[in-house]
C-alpha positions in Angstrom: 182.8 82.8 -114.0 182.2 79.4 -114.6 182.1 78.7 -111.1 179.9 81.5 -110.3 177.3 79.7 -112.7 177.7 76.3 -111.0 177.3 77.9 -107.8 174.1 79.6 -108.9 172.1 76.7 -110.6 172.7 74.5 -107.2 171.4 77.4 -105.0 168.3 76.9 -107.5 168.5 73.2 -107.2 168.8 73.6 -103.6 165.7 76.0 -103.1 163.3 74.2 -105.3 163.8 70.8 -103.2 163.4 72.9 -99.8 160.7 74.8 -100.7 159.1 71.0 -101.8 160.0 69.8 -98.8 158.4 72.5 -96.9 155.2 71.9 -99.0 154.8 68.5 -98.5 155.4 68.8 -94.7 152.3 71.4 -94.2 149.9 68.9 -96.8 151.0 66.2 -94.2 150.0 68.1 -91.1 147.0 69.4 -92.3 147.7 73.3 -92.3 147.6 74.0 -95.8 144.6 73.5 -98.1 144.1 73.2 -101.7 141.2 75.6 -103.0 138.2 74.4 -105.0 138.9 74.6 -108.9 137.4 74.3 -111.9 139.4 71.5 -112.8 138.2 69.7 -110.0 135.8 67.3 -110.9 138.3 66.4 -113.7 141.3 66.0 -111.0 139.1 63.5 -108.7 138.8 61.5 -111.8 141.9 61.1 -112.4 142.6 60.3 -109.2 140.1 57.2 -109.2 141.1 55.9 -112.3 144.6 55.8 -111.1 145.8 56.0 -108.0 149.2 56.9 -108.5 148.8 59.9 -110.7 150.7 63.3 -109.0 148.3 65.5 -109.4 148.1 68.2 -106.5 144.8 67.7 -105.2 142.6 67.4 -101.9 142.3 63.6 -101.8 146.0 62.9 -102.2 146.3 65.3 -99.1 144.5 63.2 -97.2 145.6 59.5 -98.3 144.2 57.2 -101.3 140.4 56.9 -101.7 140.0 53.5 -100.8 136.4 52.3 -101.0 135.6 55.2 -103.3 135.2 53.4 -106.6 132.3 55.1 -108.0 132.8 59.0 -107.9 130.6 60.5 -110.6 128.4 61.6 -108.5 130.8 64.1 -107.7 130.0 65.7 -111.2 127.0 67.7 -109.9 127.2 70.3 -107.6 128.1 69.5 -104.1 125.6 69.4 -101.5 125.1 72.2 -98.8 125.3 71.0 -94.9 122.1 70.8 -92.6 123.5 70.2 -89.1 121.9 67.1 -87.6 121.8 68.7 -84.1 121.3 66.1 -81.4 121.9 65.5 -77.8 123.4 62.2 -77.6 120.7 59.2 -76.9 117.7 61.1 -78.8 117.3 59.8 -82.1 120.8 60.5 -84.1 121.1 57.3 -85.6 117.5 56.5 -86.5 117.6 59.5 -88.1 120.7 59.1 -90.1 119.8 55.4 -91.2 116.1 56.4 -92.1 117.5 59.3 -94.4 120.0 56.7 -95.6 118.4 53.5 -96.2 114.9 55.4 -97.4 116.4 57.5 -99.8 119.4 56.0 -100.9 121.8 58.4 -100.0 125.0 59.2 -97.3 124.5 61.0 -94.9 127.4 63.0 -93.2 129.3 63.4 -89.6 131.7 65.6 -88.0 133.1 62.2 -86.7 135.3 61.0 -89.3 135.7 57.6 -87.6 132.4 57.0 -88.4 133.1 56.7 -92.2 132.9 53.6 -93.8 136.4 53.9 -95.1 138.7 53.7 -92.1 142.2 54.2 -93.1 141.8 57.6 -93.8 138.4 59.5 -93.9 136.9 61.7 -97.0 136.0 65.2 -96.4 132.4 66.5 -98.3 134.0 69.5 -99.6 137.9 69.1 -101.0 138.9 72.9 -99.6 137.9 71.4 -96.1 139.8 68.9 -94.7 138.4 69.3 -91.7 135.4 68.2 -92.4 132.6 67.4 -92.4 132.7 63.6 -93.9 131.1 61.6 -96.0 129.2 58.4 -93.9 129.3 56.2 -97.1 131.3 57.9 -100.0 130.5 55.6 -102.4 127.1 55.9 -102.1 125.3 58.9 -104.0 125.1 62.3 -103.3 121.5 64.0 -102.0 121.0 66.5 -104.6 120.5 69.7 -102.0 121.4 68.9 -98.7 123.6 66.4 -96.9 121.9 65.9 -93.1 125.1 65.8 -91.3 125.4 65.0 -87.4 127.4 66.9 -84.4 126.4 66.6 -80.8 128.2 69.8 -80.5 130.2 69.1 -77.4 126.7 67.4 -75.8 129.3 63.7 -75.9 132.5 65.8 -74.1 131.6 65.2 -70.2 134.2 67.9 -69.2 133.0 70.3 -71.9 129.6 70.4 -69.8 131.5 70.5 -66.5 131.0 73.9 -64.8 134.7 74.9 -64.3 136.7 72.7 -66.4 139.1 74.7 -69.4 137.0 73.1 -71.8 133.3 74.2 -70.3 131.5 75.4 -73.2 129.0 78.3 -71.3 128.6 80.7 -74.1 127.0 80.3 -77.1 130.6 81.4 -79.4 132.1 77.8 -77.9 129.0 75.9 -78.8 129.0 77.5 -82.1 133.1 75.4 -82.1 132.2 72.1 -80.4 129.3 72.6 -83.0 131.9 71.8 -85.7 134.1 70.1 -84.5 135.4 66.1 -84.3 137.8 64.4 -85.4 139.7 63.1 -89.2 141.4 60.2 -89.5 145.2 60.2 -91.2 146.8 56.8 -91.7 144.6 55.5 -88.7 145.3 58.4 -86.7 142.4 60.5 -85.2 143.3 63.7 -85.7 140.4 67.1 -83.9 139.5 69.2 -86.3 137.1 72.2 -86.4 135.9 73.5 -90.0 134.4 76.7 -90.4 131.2 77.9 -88.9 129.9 79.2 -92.6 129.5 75.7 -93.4 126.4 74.8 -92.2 123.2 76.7 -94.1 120.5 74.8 -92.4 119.7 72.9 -89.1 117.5 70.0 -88.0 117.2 70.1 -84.0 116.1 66.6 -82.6 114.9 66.7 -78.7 113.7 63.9 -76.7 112.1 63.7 -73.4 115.1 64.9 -70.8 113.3 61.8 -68.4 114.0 59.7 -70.8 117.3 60.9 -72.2 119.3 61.5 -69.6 119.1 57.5 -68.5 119.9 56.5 -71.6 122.5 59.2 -72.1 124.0 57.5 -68.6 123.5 54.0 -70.2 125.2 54.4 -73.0 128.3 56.3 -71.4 128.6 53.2 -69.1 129.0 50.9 -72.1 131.3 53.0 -73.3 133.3 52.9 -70.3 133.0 49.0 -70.2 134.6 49.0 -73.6 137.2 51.3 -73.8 138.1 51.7 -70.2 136.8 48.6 -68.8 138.3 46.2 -70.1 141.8 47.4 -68.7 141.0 47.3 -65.2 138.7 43.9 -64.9 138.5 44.1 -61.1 137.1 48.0 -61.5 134.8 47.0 -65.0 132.9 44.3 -63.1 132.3 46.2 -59.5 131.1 49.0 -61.9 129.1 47.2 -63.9 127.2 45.5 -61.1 127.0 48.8 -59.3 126.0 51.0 -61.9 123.4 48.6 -63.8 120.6 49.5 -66.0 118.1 49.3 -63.4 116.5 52.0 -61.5 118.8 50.8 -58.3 122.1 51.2 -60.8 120.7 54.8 -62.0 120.3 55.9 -58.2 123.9 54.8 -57.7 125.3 56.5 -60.3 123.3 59.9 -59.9 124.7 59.4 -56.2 128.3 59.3 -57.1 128.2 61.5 -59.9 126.0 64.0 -57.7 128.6 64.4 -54.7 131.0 65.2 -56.5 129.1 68.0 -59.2 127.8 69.8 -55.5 131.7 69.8 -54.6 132.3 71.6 -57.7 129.2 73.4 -57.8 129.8 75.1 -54.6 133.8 75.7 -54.8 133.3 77.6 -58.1 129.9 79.1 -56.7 127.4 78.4 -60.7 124.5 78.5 -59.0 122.6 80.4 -56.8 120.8 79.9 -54.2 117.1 79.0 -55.2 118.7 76.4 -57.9 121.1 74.3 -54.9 117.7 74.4 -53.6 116.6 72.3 -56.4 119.4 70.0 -57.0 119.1 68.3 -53.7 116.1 66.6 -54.8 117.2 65.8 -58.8 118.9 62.4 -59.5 121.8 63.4 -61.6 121.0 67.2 -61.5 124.3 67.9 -63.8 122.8 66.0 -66.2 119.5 68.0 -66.5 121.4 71.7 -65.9 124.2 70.3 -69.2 120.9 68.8 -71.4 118.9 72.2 -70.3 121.6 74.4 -71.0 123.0 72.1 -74.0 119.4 72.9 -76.0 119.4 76.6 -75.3 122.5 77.0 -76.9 121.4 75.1 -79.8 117.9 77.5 -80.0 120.3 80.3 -80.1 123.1 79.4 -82.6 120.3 78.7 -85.5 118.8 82.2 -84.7 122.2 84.3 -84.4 123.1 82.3 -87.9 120.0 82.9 -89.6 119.1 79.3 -90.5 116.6 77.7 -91.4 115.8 74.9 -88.8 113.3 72.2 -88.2 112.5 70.9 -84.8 111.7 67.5 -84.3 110.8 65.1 -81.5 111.8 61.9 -80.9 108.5 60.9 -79.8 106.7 61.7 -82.5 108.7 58.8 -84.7 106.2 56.9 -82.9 103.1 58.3 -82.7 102.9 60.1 -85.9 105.5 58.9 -88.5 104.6 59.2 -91.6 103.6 63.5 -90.8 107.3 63.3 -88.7 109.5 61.7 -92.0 107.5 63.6 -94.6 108.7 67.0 -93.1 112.1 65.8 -92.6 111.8 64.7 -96.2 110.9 67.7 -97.9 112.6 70.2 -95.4 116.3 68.7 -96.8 114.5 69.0 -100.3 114.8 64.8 -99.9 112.2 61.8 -101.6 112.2 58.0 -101.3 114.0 56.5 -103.5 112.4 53.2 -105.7 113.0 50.4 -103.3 114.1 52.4 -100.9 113.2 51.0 -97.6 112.4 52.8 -94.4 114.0 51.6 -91.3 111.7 50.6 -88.4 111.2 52.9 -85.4 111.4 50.9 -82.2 110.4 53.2 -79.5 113.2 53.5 -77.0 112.7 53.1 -73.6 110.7 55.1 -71.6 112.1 55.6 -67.7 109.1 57.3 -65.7 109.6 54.9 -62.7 113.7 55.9 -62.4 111.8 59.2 -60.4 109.7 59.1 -57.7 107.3 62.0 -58.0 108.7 64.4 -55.6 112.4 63.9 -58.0 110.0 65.1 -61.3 108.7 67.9 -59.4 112.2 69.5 -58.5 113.5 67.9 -61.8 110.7 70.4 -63.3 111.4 73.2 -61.5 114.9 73.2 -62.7 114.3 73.3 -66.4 111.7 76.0 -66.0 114.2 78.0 -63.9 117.3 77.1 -66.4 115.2 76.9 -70.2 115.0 80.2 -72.2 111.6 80.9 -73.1 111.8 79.2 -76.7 112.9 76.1 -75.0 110.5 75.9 -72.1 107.6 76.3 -74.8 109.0 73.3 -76.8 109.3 71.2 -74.0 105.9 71.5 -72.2 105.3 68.2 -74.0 107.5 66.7 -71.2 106.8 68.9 -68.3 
């Protein structure tokens, strides 16, 4: 009998540490997810005050706070998200530091390597690890909204690749890339994807698709140059004096790009006839079908969510700023802050002479063929 008893409080002893080990394996990998309490505020507390306390909650998940040494702010109620919906190269991060620097507040981003702590990034709600994160979370919370950025998938080349696994043609897969990016974990980059009922309103930015597609090209050849580049020094310095900033480097790039898009364009048969019409005359046509095609997916997701969105053009940072900031202001229910100081707008360069007119003609006739009604209304501005 005794035995029987000695037997039975080790299968105990035995269950409890398995089922603890089990525990902290899914916390570690990110499956499992603590719930929003009402003890939560008190929980984060105790959490800054001492690092080492046991508690169960969201931030131990996800490593120590690090830079957070000021959390009170976390004793109002959280902010809702308003997607910061951007093409990439059209005004993301003037946005995000004018919101920041002119009102004192973080902003937020689906990219968790963006955060200002870099060990291991800080979600904005502690039931989603996922995301999104805090930019700065130190720095106080916006009372109503948090303007939060995604490019949703508009940064993933193959994800606007007719063909590839990863080509995002339908407006459920946008809806994804839309929230998704990546956490860090102990320096690791980890993709995540948080749930689609986060977002409650939007802010759609659009810049002249002249204009952004160079840049867009620009800056994806610096990127190259850093993270690919510098591996292969022979390959970074032919590339980089081939495909330069000037109009000469733009033709050369839309060239190589350009034979290889028709190659894929006529294996897999994604356009018709009257658009490979078209193409043969557009520098970098991929570029203007993904940015075409990239906005009226964005037009759509707000509407099938039932959103509220505002709409705003790059361009008009410039010509009419103070009209332009004032509705960005009040539409994430935002004000300047006492010395808060607005970040200058430098108008970003404009690249008319990269097309000869017969290349803005066809150009023009493509985004009228591709753009969905809403979207060809909001970009006779350009056209």
């Amino acid at each position: 009998m005794r035995l029987s008893r000695l037997r039975f409080r080790y299968g105990v002893v035995l269950s409890a540490i398995l089922l603890s080990a089990i525990f902290s394996l899914l916390v570690f990998c990110g499956k499992l997810q603590i719930p929003l309490t009402a003890d939560y505020v008190s929980v984060v507390g105790n959490v800054t005050a001492n690092k080492n306390n046991d508690d169960n909650n969201i931030y131990e998940e996800i490593g120590s706070l690090n830079e957070v040494n000021d959390i009170n702010h976390l004793e109002r109620k959280l902010p809702e998200v308003a997607w910061l919906m951007s093409f990439p190269n059209s005004g993301t991060t003037y946005t995000n530091h004018l919101i920041q620097d002119y009102t004192n507040t973080t902003t937020a981003t689906n990219y968790g390597h963006e955060q200002s702590t870099k060990d291991t990034t800080i979600p904005v709600f502690p039931n989603s690890i996922d995301g999104p994160f805090f930019r700065y979370p130190s720095w106080t919370l916006p009372p109503t909204y948090i303007l939060t950025k995604t490019h949703c998938g508009g940064e993933c080349d193959i994800c606007q690749t007719p063909g590839s696994k990863e080509y995002n043609d339908t407006i459920d897969a946008f809806e994804v890339a839309c929230c998704s990016g990546k956490r860090i974990f102990n320096s690791t980059k980890i993709r995540t994807s948080y749930s689609p009922d986060i977002p409650k309103r939007a802010v759609h930015l659009i810049r002249n698709p002249f204009d952004n597609i160079v840049a867009r090209l620009h800056l994806k050849e610096r990127r190259w140059a850093r993270f690919e580049g510098k591996n292969e020094k022979k390959k970074y310095e032919e590339r980089l004096d081939l495909f330069n900033d000037t109009i000469s480097g733009f033709q050369a790039y839309c060239k190589f790009r350009d034979e290889r898009s028709v190659k894929q364009e006529i294996h897999g048969r994604f356009l018709n006839n009257t658009l490979l019409g078209f193409i043969k005359e557009v520098p970098c046509y991929a570029e203007f079908i993904r940015y075409t095609k990239w906005h009226n997916h964005a037009i759509q997701l707000v509407e099938n969510k039932g959103i509220p969105v505002l709409t705003l053009f790059y361009e008009d940072y410039a010509t009419d700023w103070d009209e332009t900031v004032n509705r960005l202001l009040r539409f994430l229910s935002l004000s300047s802050s006492k010395g808060g100081k607005a970040t200058e707008f430098i108008l970003g360069k404009q690249y008319d002479e990269f097309y000869v007119e017969k290349e803005k003609l066809a150009a023009i006739k493509l985004l009228q063929t591709l753009a969905s009604p809403a979207l060809l209304d909001l970009l006779q501005r350009y056209l």
